[in-house]
C-alpha positions in Angstrom: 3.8 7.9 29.3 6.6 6.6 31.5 9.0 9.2 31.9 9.8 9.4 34.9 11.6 12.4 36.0 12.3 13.4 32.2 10.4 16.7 30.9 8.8 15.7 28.4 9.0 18.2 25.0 5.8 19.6 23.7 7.2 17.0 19.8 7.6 14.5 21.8 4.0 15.4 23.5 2.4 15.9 20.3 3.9 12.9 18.8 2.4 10.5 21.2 -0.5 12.6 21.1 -0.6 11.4 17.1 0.2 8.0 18.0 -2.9 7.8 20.5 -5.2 8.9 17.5 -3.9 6.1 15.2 -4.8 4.0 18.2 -8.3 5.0 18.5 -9.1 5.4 14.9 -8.0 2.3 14.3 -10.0 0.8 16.9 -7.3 -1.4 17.8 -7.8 -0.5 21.7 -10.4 -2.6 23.5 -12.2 -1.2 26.3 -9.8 -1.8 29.5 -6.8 0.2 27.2 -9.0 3.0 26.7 -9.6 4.3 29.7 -5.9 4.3 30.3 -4.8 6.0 27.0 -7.5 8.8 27.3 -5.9 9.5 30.9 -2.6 10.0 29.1 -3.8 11.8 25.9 -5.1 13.8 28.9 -2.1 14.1 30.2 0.1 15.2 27.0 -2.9 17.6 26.5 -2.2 19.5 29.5 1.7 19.5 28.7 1.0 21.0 25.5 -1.0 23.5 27.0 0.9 24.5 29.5 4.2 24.9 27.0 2.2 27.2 24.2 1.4 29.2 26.7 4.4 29.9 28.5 5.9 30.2 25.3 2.9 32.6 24.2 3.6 34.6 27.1 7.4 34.9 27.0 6.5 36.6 23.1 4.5 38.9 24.8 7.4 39.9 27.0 9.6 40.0 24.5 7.9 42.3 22.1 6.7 44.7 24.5 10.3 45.2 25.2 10.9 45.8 22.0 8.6 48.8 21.2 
């Protein structure tokens, strides 16, 4: 996950997140990758997180105001 500086979109978040699974069920990672990926599927995890629930939030907001 080298985007430096960039915000990273909660696609393009899950889409790596996707990629990371094909990665480990394909068991095409040896050991010294894993730890590495798992930090980043970490990572994207907390991203994705983070975005639904701002985004959660922000439909509270807006349909309180609506009522």
């Amino acid at each position: 996950m080298s985007n430096k500086g960039k915000t990273i979109t909660y696609k393009e978040a899950f889409r790596r997140l996707q990629e990371i699974q094909g990665l480990i069920e394909s068991n095409r990672l040896d050991v010294d990758e894993l730890s590495g990926i798992l930090k980043e599927a970490s990572s994207l995890l907390k991203i994705c997180k983070d975005q639904l629930f701002t985004v959660s939030e922000e439909t509270k907001k807006i349909l309180e105001s609506i009522e």
